[in-house]
C-alpha positions as protocol buffer text, in pm:
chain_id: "A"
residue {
  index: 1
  type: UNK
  ca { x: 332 y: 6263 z: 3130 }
}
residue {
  index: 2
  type: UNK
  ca { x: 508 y: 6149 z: 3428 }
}
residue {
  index: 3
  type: UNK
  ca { x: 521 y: 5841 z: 3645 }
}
residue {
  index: 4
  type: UNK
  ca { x: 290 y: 5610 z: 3451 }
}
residue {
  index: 5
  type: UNK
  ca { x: -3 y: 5837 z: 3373 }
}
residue {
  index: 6
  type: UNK
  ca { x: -105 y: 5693 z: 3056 }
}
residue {
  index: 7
  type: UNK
  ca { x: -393 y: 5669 z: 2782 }
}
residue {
  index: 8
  type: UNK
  ca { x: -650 y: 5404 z: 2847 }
}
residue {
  index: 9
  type: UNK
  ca { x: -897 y: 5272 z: 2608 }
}
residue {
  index: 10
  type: UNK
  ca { x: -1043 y: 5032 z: 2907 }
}
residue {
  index: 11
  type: UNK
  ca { x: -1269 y: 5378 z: 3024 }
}
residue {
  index: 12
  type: UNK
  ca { x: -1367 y: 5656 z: 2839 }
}
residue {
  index: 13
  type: UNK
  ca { x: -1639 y: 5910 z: 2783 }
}
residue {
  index: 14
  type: UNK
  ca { x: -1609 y: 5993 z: 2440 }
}
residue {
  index: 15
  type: UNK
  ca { x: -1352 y: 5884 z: 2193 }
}
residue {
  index: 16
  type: UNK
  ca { x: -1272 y: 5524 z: 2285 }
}
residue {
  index: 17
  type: UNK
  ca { x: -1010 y: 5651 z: 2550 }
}
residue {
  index: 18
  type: UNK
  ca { x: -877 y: 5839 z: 2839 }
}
residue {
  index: 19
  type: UNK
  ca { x: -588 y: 5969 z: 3112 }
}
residue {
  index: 20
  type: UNK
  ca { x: -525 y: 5696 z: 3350 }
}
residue {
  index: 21
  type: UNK
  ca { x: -376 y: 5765 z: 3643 }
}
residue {
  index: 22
  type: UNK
  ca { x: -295 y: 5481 z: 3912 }
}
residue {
  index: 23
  type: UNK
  ca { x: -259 y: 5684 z: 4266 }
}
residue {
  index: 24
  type: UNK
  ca { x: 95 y: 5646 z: 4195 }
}
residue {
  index: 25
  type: UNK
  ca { x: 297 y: 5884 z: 4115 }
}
residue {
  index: 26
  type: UNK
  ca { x: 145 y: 6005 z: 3837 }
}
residue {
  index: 27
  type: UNK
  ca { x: 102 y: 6352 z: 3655 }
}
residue {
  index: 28
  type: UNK
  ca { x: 45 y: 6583 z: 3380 }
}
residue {
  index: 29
  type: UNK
  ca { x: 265 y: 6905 z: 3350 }
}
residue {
  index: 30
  type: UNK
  ca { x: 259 y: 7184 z: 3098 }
}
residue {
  index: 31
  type: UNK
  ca { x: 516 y: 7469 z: 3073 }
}
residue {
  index: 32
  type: UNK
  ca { x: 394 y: 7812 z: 3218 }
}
residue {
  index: 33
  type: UNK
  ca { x: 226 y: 7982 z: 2935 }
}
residue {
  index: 34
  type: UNK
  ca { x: 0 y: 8332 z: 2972 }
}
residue {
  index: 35
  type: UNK
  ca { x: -323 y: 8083 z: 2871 }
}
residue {
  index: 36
  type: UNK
  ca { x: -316 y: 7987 z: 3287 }
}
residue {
  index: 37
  type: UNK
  ca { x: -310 y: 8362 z: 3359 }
}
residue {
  index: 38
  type: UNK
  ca { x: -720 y: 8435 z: 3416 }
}
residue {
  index: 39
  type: UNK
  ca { x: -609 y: 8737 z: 3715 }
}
residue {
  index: 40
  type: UNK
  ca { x: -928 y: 8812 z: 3839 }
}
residue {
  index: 41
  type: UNK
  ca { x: -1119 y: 8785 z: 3530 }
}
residue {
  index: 42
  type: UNK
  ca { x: -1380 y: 8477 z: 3456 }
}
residue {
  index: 43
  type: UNK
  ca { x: -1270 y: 8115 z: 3410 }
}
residue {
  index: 44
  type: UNK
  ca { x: -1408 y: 7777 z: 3361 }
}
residue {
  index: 45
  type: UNK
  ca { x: -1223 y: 7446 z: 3411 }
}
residue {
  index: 46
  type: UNK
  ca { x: -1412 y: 7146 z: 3305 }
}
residue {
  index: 47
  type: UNK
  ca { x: -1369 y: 6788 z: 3270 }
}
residue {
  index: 48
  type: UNK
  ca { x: -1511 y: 6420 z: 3273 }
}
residue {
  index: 49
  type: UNK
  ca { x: -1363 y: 6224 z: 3598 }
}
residue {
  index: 50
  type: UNK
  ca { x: -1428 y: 5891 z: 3705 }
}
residue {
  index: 51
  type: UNK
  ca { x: -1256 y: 5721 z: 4047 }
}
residue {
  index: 52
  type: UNK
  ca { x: -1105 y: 5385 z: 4089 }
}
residue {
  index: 53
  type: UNK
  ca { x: -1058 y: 5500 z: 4502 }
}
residue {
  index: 54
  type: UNK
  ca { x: -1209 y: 5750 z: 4706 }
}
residue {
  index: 55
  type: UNK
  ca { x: -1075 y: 5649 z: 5001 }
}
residue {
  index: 56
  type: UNK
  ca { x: -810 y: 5901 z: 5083 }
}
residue {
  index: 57
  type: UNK
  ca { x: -723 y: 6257 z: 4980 }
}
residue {
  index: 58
  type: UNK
  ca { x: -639 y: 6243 z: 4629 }
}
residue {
  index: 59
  type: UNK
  ca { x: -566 y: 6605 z: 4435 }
}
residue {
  index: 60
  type: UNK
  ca { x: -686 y: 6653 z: 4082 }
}
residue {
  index: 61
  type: UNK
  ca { x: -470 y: 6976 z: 3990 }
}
residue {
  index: 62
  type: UNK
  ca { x: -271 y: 7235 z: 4066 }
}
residue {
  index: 63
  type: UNK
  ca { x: -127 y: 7521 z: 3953 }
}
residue {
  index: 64
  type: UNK
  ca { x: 242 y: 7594 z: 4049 }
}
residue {
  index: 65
  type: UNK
  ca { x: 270 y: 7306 z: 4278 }
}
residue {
  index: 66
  type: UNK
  ca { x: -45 y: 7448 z: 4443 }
}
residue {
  index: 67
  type: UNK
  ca { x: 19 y: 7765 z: 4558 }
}
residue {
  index: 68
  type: UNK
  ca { x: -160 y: 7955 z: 4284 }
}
residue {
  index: 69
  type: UNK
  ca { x: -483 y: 7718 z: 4211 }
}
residue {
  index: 70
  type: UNK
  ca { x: -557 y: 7338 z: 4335 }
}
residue {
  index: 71
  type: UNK
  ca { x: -874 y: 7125 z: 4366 }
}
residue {
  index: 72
  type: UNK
  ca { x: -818 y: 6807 z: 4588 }
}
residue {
  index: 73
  type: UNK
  ca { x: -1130 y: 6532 z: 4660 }
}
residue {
  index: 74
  type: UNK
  ca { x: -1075 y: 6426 z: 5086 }
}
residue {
  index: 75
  type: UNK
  ca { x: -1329 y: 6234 z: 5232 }
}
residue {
  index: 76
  type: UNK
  ca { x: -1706 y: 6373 z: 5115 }
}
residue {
  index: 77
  type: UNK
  ca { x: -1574 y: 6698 z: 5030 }
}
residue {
  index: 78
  type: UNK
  ca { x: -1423 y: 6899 z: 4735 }
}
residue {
  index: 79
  type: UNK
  ca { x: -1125 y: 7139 z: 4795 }
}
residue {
  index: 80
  type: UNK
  ca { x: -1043 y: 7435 z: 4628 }
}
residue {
  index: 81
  type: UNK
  ca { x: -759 y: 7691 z: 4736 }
}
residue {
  index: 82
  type: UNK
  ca { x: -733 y: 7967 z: 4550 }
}
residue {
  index: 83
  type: UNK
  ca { x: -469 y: 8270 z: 4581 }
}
residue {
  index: 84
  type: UNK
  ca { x: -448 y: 8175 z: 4917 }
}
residue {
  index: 85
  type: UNK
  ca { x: -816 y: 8140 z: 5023 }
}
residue {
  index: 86
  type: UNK
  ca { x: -976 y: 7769 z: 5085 }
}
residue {
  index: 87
  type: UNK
  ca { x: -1335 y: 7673 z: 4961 }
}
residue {
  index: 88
  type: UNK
  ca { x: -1509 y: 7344 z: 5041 }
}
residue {
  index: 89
  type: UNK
  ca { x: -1822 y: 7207 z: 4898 }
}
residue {
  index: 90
  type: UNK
  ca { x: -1966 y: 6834 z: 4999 }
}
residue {
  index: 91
  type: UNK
  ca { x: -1969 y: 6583 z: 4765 }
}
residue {
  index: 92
  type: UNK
  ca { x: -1988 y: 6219 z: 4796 }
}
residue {
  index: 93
  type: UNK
  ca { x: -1896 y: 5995 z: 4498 }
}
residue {
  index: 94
  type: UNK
  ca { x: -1893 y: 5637 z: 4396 }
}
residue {
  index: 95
  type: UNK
  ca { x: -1653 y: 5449 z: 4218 }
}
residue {
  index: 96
  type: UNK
  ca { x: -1698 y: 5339 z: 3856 }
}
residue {
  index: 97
  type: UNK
  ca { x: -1931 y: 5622 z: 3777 }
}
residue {
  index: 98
  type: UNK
  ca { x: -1831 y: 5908 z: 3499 }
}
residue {
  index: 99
  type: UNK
  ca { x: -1880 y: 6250 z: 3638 }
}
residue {
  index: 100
  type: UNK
  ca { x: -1874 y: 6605 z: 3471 }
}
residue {
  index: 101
  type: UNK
  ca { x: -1734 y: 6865 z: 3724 }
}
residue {
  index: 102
  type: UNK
  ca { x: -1702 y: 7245 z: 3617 }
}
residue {
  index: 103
  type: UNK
  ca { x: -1563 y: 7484 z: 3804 }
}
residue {
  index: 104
  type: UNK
  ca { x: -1646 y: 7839 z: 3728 }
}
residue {
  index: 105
  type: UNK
  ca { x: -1554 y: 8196 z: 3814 }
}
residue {
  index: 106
  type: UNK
  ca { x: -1827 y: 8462 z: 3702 }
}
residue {
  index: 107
  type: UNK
  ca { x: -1707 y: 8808 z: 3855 }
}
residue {
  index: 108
  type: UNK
  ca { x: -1628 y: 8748 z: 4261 }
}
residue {
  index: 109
  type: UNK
  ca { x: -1818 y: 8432 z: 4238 }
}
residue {
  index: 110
  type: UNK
  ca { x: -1669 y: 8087 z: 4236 }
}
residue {
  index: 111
  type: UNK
  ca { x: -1933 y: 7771 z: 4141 }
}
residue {
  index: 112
  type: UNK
  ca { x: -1896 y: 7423 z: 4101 }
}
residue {
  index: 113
  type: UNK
  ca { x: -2111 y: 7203 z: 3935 }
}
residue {
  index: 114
  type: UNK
  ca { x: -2141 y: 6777 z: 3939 }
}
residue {
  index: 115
  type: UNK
  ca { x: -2340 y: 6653 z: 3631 }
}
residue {
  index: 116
  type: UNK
  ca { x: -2458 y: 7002 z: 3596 }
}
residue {
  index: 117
  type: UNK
  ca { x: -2594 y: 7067 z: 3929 }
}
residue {
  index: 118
  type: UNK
  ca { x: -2457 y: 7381 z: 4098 }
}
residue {
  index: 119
  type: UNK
  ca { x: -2330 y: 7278 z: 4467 }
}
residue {
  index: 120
  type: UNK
  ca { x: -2303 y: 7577 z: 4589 }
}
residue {
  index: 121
  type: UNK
  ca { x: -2145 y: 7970 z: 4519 }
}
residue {
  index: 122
  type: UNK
  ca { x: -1837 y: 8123 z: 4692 }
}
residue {
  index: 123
  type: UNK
  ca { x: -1706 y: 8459 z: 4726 }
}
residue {
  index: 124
  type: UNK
  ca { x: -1338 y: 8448 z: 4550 }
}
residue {
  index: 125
  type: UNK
  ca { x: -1189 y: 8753 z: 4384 }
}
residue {
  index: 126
  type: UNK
  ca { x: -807 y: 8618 z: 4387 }
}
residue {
  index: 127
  type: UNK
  ca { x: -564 y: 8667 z: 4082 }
}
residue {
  index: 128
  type: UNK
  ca { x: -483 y: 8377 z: 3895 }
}
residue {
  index: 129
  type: UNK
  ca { x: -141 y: 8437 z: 3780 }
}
residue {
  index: 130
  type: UNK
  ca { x: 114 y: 8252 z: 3486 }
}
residue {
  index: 131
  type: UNK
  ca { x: 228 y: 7988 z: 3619 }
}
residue {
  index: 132
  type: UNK
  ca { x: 295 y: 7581 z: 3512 }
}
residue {
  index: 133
  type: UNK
  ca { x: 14 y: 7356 z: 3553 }
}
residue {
  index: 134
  type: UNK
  ca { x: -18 y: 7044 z: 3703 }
}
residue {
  index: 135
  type: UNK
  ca { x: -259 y: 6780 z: 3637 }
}
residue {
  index: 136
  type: UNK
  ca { x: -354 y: 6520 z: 3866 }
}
residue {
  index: 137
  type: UNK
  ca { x: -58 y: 6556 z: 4057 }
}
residue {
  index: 138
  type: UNK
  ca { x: 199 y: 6422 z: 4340 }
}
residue {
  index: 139
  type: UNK
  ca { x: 407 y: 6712 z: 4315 }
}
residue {
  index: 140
  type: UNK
  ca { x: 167 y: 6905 z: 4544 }
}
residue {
  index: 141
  type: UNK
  ca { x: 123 y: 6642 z: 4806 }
}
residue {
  index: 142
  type: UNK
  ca { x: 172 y: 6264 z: 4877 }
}
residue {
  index: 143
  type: UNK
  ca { x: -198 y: 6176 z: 4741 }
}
residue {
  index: 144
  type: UNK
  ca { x: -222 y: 6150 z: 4348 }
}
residue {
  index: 145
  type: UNK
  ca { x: -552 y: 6085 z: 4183 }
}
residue {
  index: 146
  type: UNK
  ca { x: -668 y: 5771 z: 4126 }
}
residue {
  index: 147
  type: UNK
  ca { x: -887 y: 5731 z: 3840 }
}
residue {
  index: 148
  type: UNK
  ca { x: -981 y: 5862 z: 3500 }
}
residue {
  index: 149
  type: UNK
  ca { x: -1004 y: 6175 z: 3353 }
}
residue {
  index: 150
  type: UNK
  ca { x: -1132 y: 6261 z: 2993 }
}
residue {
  index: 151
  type: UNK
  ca { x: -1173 y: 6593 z: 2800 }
}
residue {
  index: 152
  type: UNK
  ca { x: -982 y: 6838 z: 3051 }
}
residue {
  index: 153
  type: UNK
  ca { x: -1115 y: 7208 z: 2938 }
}
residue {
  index: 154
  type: UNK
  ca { x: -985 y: 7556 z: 3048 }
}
residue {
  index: 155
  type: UNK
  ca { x: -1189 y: 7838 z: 2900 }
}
residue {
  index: 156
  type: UNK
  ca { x: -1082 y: 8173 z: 2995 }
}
residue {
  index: 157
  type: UNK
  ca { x: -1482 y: 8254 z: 2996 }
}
residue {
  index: 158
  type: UNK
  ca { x: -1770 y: 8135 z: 3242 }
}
residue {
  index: 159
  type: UNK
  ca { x: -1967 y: 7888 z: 3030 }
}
residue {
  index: 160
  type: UNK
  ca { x: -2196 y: 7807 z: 3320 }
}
residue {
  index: 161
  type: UNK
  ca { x: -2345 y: 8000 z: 3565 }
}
residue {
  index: 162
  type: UNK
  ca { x: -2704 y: 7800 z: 3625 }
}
residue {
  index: 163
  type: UNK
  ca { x: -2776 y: 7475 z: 3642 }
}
residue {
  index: 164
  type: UNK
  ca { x: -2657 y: 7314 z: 3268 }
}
residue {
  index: 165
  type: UNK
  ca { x: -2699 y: 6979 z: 3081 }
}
residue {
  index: 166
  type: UNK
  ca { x: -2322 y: 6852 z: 3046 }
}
residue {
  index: 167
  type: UNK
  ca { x: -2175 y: 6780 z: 2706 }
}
residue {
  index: 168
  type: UNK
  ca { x: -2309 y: 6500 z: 2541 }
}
residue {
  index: 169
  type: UNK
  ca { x: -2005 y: 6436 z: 2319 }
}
residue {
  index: 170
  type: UNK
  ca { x: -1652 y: 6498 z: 2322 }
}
residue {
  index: 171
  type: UNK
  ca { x: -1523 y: 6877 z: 2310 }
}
residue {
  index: 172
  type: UNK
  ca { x: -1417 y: 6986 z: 1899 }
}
């Protein structure tokens, strides 16, 4: 943890607590490991997020300081970049609502899902490489998250790839 990212047992979705992180400064980091390294094969990376601000740009990850992989929220729309290509879909949230996002890679085709609800496929065939991850982070731009984020998942496997109920209860 950097900055003051910190566990908060004022919001959760399961478990009596969560990642805060205040807009900032604030960030996860793990060391490069060969877990990050999906090449072109399927992914999913899931998690419960829930916005204090959605006023301004804010990014949610990133792998190496976003060259590889990033998401980032700006305005009604979700961001993706990856291996060099950009992918938007629209999305509007509120504050001080909980909401599941998944983002998946089945073969060439990239989907992201709120609460379940596919928003929309891209083409994307770009190799994910090793590299360090960062989680809701300033590193890759002067716009940290600000919000919560509980049970962070990265399956090197496309769980979804319709529509889906999301997880009623915290990940074992």
């Amino acid at each position: 943890a950097n900055g003051d990212a910190q566990i908060d047992t004022a919001q959760s979705k399961f478990g009596g607590a969560s990642g805060l992180f205040d807009g900032t400064g604030d960030f996860l980091t793990a060391p490069s490991s060969t877990d990050f390294a999906f090449g072109t094969g399927d992914f999913t990376v899931d998690f419960w997020l829930r916005f204090n601000s959605t006023a301004s740009q804010q990014f949610l990850w990133a792998w190496d300081n976003g060259d590889e992989f990033q998401l980032d929220y700006n305005s009604g729309s979700l961001n993706v970049v990856l291996a060099g290509t950009g992918h938007t879909w629209s999305w509007s949230p509120s504050t001080a609502t909980w909401y599941h996002l998944a983002m998946v890679r089945t073969g060439s085709t990239l989907k992201l899902f709120i609460d379940g609800t596919n928003l929309g496929d891209k083409t994307e065939s770009g190799s994910i490489d090793q590299h360090s991850i960062h989680l809701m982070s300033s590193r890759i731009g002067t716009s940290p998250f600000n919000g919560w984020i509980d049970e962070f998942r990265l399956s090197d496997s496309a769980r979804w790839t319709s529509n889906f109920t999301p997880p009623a209860g915290a990940y074992t």
